[in-house]
C-alpha positions in Angstrom: 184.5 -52.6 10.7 187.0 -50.9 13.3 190.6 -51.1 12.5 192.8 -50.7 15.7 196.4 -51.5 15.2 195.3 -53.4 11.9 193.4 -56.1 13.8 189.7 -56.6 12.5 187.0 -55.6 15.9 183.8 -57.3 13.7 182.5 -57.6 17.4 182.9 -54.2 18.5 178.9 -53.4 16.8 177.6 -56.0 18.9 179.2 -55.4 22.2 178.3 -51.7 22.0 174.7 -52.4 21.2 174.5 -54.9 24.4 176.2 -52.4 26.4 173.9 -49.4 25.9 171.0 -52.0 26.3 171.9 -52.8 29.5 172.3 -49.1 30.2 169.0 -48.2 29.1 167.2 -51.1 30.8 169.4 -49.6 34.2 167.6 -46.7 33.8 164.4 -47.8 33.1 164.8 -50.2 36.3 165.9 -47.1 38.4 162.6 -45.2 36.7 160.3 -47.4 37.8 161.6 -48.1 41.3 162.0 -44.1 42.3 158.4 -43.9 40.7 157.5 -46.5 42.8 158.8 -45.0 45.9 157.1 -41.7 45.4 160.1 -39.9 44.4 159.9 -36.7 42.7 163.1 -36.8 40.7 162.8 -40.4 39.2 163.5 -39.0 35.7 166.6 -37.4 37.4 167.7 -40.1 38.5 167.1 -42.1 34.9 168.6 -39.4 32.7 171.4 -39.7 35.5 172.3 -43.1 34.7 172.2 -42.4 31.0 174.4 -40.0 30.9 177.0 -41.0 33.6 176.2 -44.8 33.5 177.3 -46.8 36.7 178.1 -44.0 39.1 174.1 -43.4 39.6 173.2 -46.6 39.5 175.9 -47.3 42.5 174.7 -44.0 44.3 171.1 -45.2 43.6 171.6 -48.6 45.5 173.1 -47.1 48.1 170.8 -44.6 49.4 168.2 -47.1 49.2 170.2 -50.0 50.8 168.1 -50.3 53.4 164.6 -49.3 52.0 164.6 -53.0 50.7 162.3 -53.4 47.2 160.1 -50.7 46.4 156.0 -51.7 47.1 
């Protein structure tokens, strides 16, 4: 368990596994879709949003705004 300020976080193990399994399953969604579209830096663009987490995934949705969902 955590200890910060003397109060007990027994949810902090929890929160930080949902967190990075949303993360991962972001980058495996942006894998798949810039595969999808042809693009030649899909992993890029995955080991992008691991590493800096929301800022690709924002960047990602926006240069493909109007591209609608990938065939």
């Amino acid at each position: 368990m955590t200890l910060l300020s003397g109060v007990s976080l027994p949810w902090s193990l929890p929160l930080t596994v949902a967190v990075y399994g949303i993360l991962v399953a972001a980058a495996a969604w942006i894998y798949r879709d810039a595969r999808a579209r042809g693009n030649r830096y899909a992993v890029v663009w995955a080991v992008a949003t691991l590493v800096f987490a929301i800022v690709p995934v924002l960047a990602y949705l926006y240069l493909h705004r109007d591209a609608g969902p990938a065939p």
